[in-house]
VEXDRENLO-705577 format. One record per residue (C-alpha): x, y, z; residue number from 1; residue in three letters. Coordinates in Angstrom, 2 decimals, always signed. Example, Ala and Ser with C-alpha at 12.3 -4.5 7.8 and 13.67 -1.06 7.14 Angstrom:
residues 2
      east     north        up   pos   code
    +12.30     -4.50     +7.80     1    ALA
    +13.67     -1.06     +7.14     2    SER
END
This chain:
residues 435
      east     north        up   pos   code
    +65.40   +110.98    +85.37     1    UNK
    +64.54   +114.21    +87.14     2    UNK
    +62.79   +116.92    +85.34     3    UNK
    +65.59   +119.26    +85.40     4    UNK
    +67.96   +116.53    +83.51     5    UNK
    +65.46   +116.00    +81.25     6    UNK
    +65.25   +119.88    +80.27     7    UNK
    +69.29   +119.87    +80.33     8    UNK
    +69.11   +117.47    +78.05     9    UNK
    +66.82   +118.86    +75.24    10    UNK
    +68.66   +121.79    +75.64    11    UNK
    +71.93   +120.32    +74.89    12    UNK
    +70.59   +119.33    +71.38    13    UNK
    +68.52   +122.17    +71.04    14    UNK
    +72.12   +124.17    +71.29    15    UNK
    +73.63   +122.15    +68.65    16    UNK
    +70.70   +122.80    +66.38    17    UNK
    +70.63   +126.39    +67.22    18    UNK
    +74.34   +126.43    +66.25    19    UNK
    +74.37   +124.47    +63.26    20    UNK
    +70.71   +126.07    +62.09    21    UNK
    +72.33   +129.59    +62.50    22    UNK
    +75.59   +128.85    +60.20    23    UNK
    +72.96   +127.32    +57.48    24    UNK
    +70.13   +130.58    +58.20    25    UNK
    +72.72   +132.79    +56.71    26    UNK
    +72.38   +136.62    +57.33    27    UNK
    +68.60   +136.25    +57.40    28    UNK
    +68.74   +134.87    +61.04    29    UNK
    +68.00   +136.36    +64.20    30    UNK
    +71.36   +134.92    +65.06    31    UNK
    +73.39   +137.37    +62.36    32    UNK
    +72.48   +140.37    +63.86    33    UNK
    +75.43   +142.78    +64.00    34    UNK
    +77.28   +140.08    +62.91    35    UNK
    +77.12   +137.35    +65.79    36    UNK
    +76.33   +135.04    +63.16    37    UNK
    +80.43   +134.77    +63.36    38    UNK
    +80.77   +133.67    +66.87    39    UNK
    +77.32   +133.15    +68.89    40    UNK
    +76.82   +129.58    +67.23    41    UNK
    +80.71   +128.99    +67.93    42    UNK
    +79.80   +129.35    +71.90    43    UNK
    +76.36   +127.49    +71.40    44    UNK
    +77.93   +124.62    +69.80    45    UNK
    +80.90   +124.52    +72.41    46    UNK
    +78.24   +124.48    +75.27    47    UNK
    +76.67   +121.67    +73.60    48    UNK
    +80.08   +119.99    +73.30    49    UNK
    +80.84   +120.06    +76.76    50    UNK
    +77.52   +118.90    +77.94    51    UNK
    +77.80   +115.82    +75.67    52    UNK
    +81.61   +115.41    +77.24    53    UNK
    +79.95   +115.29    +80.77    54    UNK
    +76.54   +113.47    +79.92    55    UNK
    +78.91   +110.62    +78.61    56    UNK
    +82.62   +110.58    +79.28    57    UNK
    +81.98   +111.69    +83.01    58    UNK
    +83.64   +114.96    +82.92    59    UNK
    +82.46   +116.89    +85.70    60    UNK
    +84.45   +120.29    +84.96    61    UNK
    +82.22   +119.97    +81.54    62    UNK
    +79.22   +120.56    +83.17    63    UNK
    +80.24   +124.24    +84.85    64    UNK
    +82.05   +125.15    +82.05    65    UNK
    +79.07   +124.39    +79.48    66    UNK
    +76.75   +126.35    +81.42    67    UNK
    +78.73   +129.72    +81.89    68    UNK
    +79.14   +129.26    +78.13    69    UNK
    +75.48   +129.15    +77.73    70    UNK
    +74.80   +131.92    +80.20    71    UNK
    +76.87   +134.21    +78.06    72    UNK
    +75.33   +132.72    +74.85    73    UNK
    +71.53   +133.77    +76.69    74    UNK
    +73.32   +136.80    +77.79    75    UNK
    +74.46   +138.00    +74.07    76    UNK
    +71.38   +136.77    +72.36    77    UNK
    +69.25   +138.66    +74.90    78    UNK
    +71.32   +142.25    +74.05    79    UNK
    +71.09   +141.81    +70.82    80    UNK
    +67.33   +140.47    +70.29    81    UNK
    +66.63   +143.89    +72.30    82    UNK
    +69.04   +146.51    +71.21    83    UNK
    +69.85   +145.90    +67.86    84    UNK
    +66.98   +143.96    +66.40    85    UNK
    +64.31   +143.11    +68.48    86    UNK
    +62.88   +139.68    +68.07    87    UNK
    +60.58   +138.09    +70.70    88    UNK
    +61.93   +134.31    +69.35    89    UNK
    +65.16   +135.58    +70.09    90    UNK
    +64.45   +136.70    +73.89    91    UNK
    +62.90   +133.59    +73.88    92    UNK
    +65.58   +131.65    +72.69    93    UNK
    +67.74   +133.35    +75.08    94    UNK
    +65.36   +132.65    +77.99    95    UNK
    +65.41   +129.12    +77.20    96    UNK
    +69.25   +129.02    +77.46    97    UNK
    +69.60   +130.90    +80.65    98    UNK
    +67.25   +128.91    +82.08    99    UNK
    +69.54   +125.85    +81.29   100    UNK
    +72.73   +127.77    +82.00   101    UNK
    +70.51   +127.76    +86.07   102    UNK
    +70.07   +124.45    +86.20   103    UNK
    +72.92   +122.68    +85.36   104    UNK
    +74.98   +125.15    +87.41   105    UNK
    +72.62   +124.55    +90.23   106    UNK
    +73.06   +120.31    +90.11   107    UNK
    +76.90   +120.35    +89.66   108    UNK
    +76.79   +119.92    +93.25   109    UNK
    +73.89   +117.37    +93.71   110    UNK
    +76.04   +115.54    +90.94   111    UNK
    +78.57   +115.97    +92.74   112    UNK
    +76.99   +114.47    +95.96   113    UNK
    +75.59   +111.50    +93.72   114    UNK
    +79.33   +110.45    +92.35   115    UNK
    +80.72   +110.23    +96.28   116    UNK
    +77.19   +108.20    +97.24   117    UNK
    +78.15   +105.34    +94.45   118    UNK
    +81.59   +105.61    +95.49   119    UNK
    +80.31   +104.95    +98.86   120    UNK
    +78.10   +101.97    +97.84   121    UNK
    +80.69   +100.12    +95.48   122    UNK
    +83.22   +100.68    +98.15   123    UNK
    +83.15    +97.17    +99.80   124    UNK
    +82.99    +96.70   +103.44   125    UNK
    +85.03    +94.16   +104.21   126    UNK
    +88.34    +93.58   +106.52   127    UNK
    +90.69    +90.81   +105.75   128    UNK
    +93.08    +88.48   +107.67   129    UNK
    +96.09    +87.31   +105.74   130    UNK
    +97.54    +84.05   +107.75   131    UNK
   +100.46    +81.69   +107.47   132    UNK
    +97.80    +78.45   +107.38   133    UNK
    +93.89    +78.37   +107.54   134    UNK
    +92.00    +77.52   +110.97   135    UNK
    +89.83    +75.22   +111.81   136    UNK
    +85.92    +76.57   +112.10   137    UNK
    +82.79    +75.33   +112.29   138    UNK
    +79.19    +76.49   +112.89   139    UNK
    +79.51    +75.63   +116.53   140    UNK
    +82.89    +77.72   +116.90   141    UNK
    +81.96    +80.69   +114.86   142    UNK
    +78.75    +80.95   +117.02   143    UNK
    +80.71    +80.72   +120.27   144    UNK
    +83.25    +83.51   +119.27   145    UNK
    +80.48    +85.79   +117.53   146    UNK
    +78.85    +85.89   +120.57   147    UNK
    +81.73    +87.14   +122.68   148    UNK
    +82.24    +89.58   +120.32   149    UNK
    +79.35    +91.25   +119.94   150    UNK
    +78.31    +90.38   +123.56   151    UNK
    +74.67    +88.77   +122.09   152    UNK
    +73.42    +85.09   +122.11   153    UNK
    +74.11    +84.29   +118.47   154    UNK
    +72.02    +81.55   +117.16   155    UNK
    +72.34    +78.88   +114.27   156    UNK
    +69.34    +78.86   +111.85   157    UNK
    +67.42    +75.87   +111.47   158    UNK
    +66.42    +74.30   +108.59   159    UNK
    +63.44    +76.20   +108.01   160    UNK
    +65.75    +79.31   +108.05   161    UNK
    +68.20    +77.69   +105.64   162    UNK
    +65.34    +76.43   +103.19   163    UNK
    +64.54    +80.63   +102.89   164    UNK
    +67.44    +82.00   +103.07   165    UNK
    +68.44    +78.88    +99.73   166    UNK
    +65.26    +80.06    +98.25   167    UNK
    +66.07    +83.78    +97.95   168    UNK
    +69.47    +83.05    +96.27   169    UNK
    +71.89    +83.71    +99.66   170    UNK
    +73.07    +80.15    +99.82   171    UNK
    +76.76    +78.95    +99.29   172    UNK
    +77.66    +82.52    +98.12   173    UNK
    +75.07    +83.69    +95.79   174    UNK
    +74.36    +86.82    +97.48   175    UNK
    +71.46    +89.13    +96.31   176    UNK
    +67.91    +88.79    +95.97   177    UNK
    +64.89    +90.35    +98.03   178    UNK
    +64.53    +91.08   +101.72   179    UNK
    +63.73    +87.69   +103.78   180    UNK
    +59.87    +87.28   +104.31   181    UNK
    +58.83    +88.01   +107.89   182    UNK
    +61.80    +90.28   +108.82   183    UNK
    +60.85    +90.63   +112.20   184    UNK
    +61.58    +87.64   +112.96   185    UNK
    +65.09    +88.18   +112.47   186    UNK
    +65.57    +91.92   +114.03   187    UNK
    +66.51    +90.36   +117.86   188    UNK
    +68.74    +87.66   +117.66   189    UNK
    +71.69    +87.38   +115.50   190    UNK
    +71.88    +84.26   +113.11   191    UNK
    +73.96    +82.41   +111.80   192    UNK
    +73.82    +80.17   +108.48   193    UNK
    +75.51    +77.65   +106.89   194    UNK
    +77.72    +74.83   +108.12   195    UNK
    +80.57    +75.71   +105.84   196    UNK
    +82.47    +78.77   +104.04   197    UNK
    +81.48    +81.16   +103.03   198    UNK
    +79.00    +81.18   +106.49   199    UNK
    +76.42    +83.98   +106.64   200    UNK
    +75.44    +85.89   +109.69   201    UNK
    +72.27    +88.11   +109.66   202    UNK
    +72.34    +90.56   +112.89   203    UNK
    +69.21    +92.73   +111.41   204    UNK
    +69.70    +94.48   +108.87   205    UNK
    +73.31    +93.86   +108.19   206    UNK
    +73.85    +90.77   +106.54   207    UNK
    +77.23    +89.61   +107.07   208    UNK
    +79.80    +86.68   +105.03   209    UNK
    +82.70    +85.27   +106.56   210    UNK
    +84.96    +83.64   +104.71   211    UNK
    +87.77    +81.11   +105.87   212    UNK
    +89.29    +79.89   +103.00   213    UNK
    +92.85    +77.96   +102.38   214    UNK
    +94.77    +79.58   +100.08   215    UNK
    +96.69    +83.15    +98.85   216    UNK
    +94.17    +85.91    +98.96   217    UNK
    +96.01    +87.41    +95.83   218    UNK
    +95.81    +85.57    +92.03   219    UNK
    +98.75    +86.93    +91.38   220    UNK
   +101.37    +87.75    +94.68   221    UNK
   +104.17    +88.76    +92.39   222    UNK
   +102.20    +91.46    +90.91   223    UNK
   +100.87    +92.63    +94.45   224    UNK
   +104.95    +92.99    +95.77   225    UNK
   +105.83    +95.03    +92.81   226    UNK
   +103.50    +98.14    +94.09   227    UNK
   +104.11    +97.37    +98.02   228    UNK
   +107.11    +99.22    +99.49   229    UNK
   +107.37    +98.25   +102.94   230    UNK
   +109.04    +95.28   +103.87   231    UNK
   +107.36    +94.14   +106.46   232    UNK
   +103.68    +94.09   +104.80   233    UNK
   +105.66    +92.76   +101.38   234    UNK
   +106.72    +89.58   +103.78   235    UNK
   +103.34    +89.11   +104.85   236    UNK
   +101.85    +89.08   +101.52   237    UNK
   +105.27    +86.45   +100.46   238    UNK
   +104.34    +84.23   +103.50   239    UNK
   +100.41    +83.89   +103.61   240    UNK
    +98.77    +81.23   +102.57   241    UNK
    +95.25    +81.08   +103.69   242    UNK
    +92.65    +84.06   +104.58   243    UNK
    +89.72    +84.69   +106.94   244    UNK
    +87.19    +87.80   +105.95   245    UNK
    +83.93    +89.87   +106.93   246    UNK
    +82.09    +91.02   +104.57   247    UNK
    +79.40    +92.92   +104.74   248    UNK
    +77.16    +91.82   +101.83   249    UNK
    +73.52    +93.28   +102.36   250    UNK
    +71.65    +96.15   +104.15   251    UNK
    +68.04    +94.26   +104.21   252    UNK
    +65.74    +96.94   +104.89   253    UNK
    +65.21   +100.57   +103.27   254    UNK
    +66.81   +102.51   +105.94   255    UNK
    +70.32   +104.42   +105.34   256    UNK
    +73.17   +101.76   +105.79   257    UNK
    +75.28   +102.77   +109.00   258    UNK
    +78.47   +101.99   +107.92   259    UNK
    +80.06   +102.73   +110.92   260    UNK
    +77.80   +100.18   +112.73   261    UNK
    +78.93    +97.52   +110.44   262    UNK
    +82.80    +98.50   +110.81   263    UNK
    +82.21    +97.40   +114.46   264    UNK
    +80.55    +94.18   +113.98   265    UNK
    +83.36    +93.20   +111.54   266    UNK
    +86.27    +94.68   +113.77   267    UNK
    +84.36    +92.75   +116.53   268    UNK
    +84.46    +89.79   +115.28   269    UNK
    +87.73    +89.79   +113.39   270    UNK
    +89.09    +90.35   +117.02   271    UNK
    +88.13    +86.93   +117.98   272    UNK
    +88.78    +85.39   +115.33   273    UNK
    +92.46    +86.49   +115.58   274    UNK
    +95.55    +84.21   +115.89   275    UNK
    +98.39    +86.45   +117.29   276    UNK
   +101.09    +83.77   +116.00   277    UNK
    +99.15    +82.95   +112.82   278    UNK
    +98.32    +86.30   +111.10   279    UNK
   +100.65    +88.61   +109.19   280    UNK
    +98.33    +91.34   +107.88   281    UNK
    +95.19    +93.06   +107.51   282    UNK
    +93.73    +94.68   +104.25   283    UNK
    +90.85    +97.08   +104.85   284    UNK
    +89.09    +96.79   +100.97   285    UNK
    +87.45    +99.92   +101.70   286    UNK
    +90.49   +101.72   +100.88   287    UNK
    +92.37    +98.78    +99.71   288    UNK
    +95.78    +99.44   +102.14   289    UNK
    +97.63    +96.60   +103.71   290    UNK
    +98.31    +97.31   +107.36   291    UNK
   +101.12    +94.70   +109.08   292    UNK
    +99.52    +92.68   +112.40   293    UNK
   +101.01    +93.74   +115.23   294    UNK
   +100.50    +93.55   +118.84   295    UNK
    +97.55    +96.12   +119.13   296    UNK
    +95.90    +94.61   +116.22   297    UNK
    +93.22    +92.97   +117.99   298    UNK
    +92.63    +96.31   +119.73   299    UNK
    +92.47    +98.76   +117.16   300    UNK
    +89.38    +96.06   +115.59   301    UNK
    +87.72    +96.53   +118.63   302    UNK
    +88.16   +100.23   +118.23   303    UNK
    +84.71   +102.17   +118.19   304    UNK
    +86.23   +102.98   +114.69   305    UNK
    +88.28   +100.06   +113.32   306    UNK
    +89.14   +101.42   +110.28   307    UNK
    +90.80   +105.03   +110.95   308    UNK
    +92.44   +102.85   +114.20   309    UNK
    +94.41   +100.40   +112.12   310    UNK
    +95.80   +102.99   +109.84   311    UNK
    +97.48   +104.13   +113.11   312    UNK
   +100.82   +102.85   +112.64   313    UNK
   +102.71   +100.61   +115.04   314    UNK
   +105.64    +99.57   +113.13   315    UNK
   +107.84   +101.96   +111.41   316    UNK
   +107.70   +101.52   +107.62   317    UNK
   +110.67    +99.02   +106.01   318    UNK
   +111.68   +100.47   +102.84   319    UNK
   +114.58    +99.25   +100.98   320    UNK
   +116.55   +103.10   +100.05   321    UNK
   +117.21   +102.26    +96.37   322    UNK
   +116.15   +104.95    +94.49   323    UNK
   +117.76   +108.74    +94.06   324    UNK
   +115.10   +110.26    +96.05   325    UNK
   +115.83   +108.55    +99.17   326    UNK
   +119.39   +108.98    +98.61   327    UNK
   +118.87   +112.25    +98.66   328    UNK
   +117.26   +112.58   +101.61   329    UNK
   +119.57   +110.43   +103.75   330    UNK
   +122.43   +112.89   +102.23   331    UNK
   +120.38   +115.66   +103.65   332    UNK
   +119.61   +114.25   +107.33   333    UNK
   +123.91   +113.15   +107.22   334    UNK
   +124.69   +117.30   +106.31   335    UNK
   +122.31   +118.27   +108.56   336    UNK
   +123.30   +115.91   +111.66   337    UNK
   +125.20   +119.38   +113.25   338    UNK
   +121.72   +120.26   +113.88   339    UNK
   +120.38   +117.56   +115.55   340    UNK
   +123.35   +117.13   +117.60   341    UNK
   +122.97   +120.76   +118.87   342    UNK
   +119.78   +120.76   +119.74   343    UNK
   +120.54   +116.86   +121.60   344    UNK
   +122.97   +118.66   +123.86   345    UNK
   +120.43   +121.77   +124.82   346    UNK
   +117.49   +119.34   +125.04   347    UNK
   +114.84   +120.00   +127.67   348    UNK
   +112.90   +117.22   +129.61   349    UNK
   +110.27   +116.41   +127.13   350    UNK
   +112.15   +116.45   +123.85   351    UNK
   +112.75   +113.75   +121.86   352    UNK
   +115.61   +112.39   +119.93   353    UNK
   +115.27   +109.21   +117.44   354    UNK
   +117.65   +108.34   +114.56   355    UNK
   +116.80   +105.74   +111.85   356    UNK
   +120.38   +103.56   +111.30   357    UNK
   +121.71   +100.61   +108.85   358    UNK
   +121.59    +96.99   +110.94   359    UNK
   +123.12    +94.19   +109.10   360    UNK
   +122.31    +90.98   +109.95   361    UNK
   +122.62    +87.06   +107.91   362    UNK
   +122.78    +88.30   +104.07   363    UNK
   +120.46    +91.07   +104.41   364    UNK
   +120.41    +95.02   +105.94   365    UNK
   +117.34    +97.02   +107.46   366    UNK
   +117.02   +100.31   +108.44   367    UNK
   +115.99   +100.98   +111.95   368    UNK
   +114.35   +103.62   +114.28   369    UNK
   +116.48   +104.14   +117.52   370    UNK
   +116.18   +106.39   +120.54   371    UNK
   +119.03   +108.48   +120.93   372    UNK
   +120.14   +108.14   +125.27   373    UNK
   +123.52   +109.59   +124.05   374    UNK
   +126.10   +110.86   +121.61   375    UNK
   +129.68   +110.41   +121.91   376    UNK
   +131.85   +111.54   +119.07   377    UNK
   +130.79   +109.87   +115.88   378    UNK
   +129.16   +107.20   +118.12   379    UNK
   +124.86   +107.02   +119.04   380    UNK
   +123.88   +105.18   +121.76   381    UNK
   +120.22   +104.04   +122.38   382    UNK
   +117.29   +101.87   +121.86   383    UNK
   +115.58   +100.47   +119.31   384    UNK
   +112.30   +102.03   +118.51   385    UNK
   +110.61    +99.51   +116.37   386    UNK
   +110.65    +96.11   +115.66   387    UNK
   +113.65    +94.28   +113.72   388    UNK
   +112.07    +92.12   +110.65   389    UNK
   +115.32    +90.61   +109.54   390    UNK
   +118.02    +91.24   +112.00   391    UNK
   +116.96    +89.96   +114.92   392    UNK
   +116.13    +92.19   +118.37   393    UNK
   +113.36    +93.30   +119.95   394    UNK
   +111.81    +97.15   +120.89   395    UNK
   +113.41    +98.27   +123.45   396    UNK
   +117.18    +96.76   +123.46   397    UNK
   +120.07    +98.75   +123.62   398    UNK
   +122.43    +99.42   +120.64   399    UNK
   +125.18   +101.16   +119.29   400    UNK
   +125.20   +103.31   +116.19   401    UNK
   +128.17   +104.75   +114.05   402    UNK
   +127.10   +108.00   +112.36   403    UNK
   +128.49   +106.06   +108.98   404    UNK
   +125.75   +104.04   +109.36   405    UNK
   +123.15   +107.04   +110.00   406    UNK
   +119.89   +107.13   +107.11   407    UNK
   +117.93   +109.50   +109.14   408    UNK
   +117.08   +111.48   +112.57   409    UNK
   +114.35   +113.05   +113.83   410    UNK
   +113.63   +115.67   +116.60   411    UNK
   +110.41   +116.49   +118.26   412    UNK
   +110.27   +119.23   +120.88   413    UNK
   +108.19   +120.07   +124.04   414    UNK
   +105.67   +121.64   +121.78   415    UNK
   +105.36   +118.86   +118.85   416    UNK
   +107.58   +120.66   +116.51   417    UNK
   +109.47   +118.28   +114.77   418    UNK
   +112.73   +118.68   +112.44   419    UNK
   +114.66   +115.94   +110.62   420    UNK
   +112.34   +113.13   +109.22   421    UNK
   +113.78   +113.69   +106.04   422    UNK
   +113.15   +109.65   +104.59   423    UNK
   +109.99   +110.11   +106.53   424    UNK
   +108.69   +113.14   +103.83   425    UNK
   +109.82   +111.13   +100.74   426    UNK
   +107.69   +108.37   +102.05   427    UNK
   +104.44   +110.24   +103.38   428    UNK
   +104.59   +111.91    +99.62   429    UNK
   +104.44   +108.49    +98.17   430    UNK
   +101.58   +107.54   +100.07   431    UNK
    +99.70   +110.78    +99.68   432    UNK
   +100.68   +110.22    +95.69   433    UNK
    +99.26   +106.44    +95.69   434    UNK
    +96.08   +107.36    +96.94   435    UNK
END
């Protein structure tokens, strides 16, 4: 504990003493001078109170709030130890308490600072690959595709490697323990442990776990669907039954842990070990969102920042409108089609026109995003804009819309002001509300 916490500290219970000393002193303390006895102890004790709500509940608008209450505690003490009766233990009393007021005021923000660092370290780094069935992988593999993705010779420890590595704790996934002896030895080639999952990888200093395991990632799937709303990730997480994951599980030396390094090695990797036909989704634990795979998956991993690049969508979101709030919205966007339709026939070159409609296919509806070519009466006439999940189609092939069927439009001009998108607000909200 830092020297400044520890005089914050004595002078949260020197506060409550103070207050509770000053009620029992009577008229006779330096406290009761033109009658503060009545409310200086109330502010000391309240100061006190707050601390104590921040020291142990976590309460960080405690810790501000306590020390303007002291400051004007100090503040009063000081006038009146001066003015109206002067008393040197008073002033020093007061000094003591402006001089705590100072310094918790001045670490709110290295507090502050502290919270977002642990938030930082308990945040894990890891991506995960939800797949219809397991793949095969072994040592041999893993090494071959680990280094095409990082574009270095990985090797496979041998077994004086393994006999360490066992020794410090890091075999068959009991992580932890001290830095390896001899680091050094480790800092230019990449290597790889284990001859089963969970394997470890070590490219100095990240120390890296990737899991391949043959079963639902989720105890408990039915749980998981109740808080998803799109469709298409809700399948994924219905139709998954094995997972593949980088983790990253160490930093093994004492330098600051460059997370954004580590992103890259598991994006990297994750690339390769990829199955276009096999996987359905990708979790990113660091903020714990499920993002659908789609065909710029494997891209966006290889991104120079994986992360922000798969929370680019591809896919527009599939969200079953069954709640008043949605309604409402797709009432709006069917009043307000005279306004799209206006500004469809005065469009210039490089506007754009897209309207979300009801498909209906074998027992089931979706609502998708089509680019408006033309209108015709109560008729739209275009192309669909994202993928179909249950009604068959493909991006790109031409449909017909009746406005009965409209649930939303949108309209983006030359200058990337957009109108409409009414679904589309309800749904950021939600988001922005969720996390």
């Amino acid at each position: 504990m830092k020297w400044s916490e520890r005089i914050q500290n004595a002078s949260i219970w020197l506060m409550a003493l103070v207050a509770v000393g000053g009620y029992a002193c009577g008229r006779g303390s330096v406290l009761a001078a033109d009658g503060a006895l009545d409310w200086v102890p109330v502010m000391l004790f309240a100061s006190a109170a707050l601390a104590v709500c921040d020291m142990f509940y976590e309460r960080r608008w405690a810790r501000p709030a306590s020390a303007a209450i002291q400051a004007s505690a100090a503040i009063t003490l000081l006038g009146i130890s001066i003015v109206a009766s002067w008393s040197p233990g008073g002033c020093l009393l007061a000094a003591c308490l402006l001089a705590g007021a100072v310094l918790t005021w001045r670490d709110r923000r290295e507090l502050a600072d502290r919270d977002q660092d642990d938030e930082d370290e308990e945040a894990m780094h890891s991506i995960v690959l939800l797949m219809r069935e397991s793949r095969y992988l072994d040592s041999a593999i893993l090494q071959r595709l680990a280094s095409d993705a990082w574009g270095a010779e990985v090797e496979i420890a041998d077994e004086e490697d393994e006999e360490g590595l066992s020794g410090l704790g890091l075999h068959h996934g009991q992580w932890g323990g001290p830095r390896p002896p001899e680091p050094q030895r480790h800092e230019s080639l990449p290597t790889l442990f284990g001859d089963e999952s969970p394997y470890m990888c070590l490219y100095w200093p990240a120390l890296l776990a990737i899991h391949n395991t043959p079963a639902p990632y989720f105890d408990n799937v039915a749980d998981v669907l109740e808080e998803i709303d799109d469709q298409r990730v809700a399948r994924a997480v219905r139709e998954h039954h094995a997972w593949l994951s980088v983790d990253l599980i160490s930093w093994m030396d004492d330098t600051e842990p460059r997370f954004d390094a580590v992103d890259r090695l598991i994006g990297q990797l994750l690339a390769e070990l990829a199955d276009d036909e096999n996987c359905l989704a990708v979790i990113d634990l660091t903020n714990g969102r499920i993002y659908p795979f789609d065909p710029q998956t494997c891209e966006k991993l290889r991104d120079q920042s994986p992360r922000q690049a798969l929370a680019e969508p591809y896919y527009a979101p599939v969200v079953a409108v069954d709640d008043e709030e949605m309604r409402r919205a797709v009432d709006q966007a069917r009043r307000r089609w005279p306004e799209f339709v206006a500004a469809f026939e005065n469009r210039g070159d490089d506007d754009r026109f897209n309207v979300k409609a009801k498909f209906v296919g074998d027992n089931t509806v979706e609502y998708i995003w089509v680019s408006v070519n033309a209108i015709e009466a109560n008729t739209i006439y275009g192309e669909l804009g994202n993928e179909p999940l249950h009604v068959g189609g493909k991006i790109g092939d031409r449909v017909r819309v009746a406005f009965e069927d409209l649930n939303d439009w949108l309209h983006v001009d030359a200058q990337g002001v957009r109108s409409g998108g009414f679904t589309i607000e309800v749904l950021s909200r939600r988001r922005r509300d969720d996390h």
